[in-house]
N, C-alpha and C positions, 0 to 999 in steps of 0.2 A: 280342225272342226270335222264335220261330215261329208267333206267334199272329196268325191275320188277323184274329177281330173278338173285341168283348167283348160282352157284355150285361150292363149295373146296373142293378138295379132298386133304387129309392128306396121305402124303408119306408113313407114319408109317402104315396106314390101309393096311389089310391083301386085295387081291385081291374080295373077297367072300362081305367085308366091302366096299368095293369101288361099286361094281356092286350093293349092295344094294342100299346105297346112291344114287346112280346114276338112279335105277330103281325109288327110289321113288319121287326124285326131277322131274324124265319126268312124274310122273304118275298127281304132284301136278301143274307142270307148262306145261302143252302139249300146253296149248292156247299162252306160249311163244316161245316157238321152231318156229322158221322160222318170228318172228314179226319182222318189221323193225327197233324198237326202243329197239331192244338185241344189243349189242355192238359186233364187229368181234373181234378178235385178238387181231390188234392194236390200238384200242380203248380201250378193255380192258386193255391193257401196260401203257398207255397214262394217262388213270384213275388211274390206282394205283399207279404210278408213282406219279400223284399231290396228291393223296390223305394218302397215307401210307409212307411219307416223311422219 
């Protein structure tokens, strides 16, 4: 579709792992944060919905 990046975070990850990931995914995607062609919510449901059957 029109999605450049995702971010998963794994429940298992410790808090300290989560804000990593998290930090480095806005460091590599910032040019996607706020693009029109990021999916909201329910877009993203909608998607994985058809595609993770």
């Amino acid at each position: 579709m029109n999605m450049k990046s995702v971010m998963i975070f794994d429940p298992n990850d410790t808090d300290e792992q989560t804000v990593t990931k998290f930090m480095n995914w806005m460091r590599d995607n910032h040019s996607a944060v706020g693009d029109r062609n990021v999916p909201n919510a329910q877009e993203t449901q909608e998607y994985l919905r058809r595609y993770t059957g």
